[in-house]
C-alpha positions in Angstrom: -3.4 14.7 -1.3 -7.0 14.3 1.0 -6.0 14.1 4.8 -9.1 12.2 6.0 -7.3 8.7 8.1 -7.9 10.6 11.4 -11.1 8.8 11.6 -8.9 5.5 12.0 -6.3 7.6 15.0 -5.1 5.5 17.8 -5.0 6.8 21.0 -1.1 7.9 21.1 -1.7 10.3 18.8 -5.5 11.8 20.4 -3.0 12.3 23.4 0.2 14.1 21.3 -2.6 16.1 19.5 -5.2 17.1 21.7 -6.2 20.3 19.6 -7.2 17.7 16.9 -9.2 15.7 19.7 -12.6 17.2 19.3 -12.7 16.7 15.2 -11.4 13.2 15.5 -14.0 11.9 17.9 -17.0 13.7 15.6 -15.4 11.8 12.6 -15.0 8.8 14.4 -18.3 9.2 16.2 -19.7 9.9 12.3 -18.3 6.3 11.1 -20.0 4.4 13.7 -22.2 3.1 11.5 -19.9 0.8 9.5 -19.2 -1.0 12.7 -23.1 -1.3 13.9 -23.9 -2.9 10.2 -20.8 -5.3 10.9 -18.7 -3.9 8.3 -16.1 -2.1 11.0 -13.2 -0.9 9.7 -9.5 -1.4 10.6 -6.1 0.6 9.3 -3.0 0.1 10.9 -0.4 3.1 11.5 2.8 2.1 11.6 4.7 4.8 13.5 8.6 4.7 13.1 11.1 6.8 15.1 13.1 9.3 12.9 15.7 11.7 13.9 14.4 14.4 11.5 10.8 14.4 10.4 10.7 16.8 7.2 14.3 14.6 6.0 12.9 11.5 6.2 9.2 12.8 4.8 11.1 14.1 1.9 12.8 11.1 1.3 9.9 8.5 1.1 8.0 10.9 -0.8 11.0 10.9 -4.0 10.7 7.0 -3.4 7.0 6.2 -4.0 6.8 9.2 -6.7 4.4 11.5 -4.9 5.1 15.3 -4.7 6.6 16.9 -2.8 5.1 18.5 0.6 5.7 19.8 4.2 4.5 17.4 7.1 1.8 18.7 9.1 4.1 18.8 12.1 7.7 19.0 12.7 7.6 16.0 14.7 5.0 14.1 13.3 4.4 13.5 9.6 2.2 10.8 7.5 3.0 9.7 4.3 -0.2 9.0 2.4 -1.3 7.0 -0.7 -3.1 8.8 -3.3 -6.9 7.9 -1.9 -5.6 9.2 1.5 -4.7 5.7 3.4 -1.9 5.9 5.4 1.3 4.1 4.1 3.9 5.6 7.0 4.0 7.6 10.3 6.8 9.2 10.8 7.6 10.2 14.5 10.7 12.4 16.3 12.4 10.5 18.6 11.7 11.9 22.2 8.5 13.9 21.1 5.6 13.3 23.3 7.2 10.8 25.6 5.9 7.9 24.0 8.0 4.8 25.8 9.1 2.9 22.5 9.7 6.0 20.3 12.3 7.6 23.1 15.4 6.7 21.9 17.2 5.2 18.8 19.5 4.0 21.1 17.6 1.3 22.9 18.2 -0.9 20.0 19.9 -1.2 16.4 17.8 0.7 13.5 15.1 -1.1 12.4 15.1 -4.4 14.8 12.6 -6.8 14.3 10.7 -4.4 11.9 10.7 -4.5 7.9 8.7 -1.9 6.4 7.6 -4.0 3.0 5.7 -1.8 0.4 4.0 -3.0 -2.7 3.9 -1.1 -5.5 2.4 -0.9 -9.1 5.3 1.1 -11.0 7.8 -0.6 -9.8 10.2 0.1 -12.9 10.3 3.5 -11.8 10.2 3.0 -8.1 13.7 1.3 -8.8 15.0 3.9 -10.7 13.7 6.5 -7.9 15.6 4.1 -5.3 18.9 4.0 -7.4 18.7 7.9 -7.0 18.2 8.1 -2.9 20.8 5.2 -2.1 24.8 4.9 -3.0 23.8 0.3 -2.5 20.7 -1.4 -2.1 20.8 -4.2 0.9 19.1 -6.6 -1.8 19.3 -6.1 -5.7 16.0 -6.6 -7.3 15.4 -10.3 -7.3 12.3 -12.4 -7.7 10.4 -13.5 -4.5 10.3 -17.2 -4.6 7.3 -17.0 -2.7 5.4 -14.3 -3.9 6.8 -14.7 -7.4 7.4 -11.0 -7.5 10.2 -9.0 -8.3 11.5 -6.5 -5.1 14.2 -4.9 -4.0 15.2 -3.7 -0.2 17.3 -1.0 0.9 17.8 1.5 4.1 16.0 4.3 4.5 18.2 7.9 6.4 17.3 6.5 9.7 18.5 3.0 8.5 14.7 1.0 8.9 15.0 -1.8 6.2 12.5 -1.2 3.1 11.3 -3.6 0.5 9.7 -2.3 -2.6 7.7 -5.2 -4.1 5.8 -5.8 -7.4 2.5 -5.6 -6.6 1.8 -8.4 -9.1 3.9 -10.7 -11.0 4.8 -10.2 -14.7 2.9 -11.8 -17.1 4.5 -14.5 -19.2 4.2 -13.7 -22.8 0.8 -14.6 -24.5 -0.3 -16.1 -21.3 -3.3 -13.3 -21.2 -4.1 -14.6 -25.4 -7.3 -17.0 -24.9 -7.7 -18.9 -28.2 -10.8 -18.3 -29.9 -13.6 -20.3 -28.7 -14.6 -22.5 -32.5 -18.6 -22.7 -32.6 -19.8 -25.9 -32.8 -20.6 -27.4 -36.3 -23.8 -29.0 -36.5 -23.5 -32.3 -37.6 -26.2 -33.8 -40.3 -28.1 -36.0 -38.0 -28.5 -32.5 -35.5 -29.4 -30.9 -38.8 -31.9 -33.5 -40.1 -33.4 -33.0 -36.5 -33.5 -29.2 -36.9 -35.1 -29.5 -40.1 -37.9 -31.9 -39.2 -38.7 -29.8 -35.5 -38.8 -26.4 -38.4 -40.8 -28.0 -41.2 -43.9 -26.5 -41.0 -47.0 -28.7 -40.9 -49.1 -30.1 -43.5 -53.2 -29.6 -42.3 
């Protein structure tokens, strides 16, 4: 799976990986461009505290399907989506002395965060969820709102995921378009279209 988001790295992690600083500025340097034509790009990494990286990697890697793989670092691992954007950072707690990714104890798991994926197998993301979980915090329901079906559960370090449809189901013979009828001429049109056709008498 390609590893090319650190274009998009914040500075947290240009500070926890400063052997990676030197490539990450040349590729960012290299994407300038996009933001001098006005067409800058933005990714957000959404870093969660974990209490053991190559666990939890393993674990949201059986839940979206994708094989399995090492992290690049025992205290810091990406999950990625198959054209390389990243879905989830994972982060030991303590490592590198970020303030908010210190302790689990400051708060309970998961406050005031919901990690909400969206997803276009979602029959077999449910089946892979039934397999990492004993209960799911919300059985698979239909959004009112989005009109799609999801499901939530908690992941090891108990974060609250979502797993949504990424588009609702089609209601049966919605997508049929009836057959578009071709306009009968009527006799006055073809009276007209016989007169404009008739070819002249010298």
């Amino acid at each position: 799976m390609p590893n090319d988001s650190a274009q998009f790295a914040p500075c947290s992690l240009l500070i926890a990986f400063p052997s990676q600083r030197q490539e990450i500025d040349c590729k960012m340097r290299s994407n300038s461009r996009y933001a001098d034509s006005g067409n800058a790009m933005k990714r957000t990494w959404t870093i969660i505290g974990v209490s053991d990286v190559p666990g939890s990697f393993k674990w949201y890697q059986s839940l979206f399907g994708q094989p399995e793989t090492p992290p690049s670092h025992d205290d810091f691992g990406q999950i990625l989506d198959t054209d390389g954007t990243v879905l989830l950072c994972l982060h030991q707690w303590g490592a590198h002395e970020h303030p908010s990714l210190m302790s689990p104890d400051e708060a309970s798991p998961g406050n005031g965060l919901l990690l909400f994926f969206r997803v276009d197998d979602y029959d077999k993301a449910l089946n892979r969820a039934r397999a990492l979980v004993a209960r799911f915090e919300e059985e698979p329901h239909v959004n009112p709102n989005t009109q799609t079906r999801e499901f939530s559960l908690r992941d090891p370090d108990g974060y609250y995921v979502t797993i949504s449809a990424l588009s609702a189901p089609q209601r049966r013979g919605s997508a049929r378009r009836r057959p578009i009828k071709r306009l009968q001429p009527t006799k006055a049109r073809q009276e007209v279209a016989g007169a404009t056709s008739a070819p002249s008498r010298g």
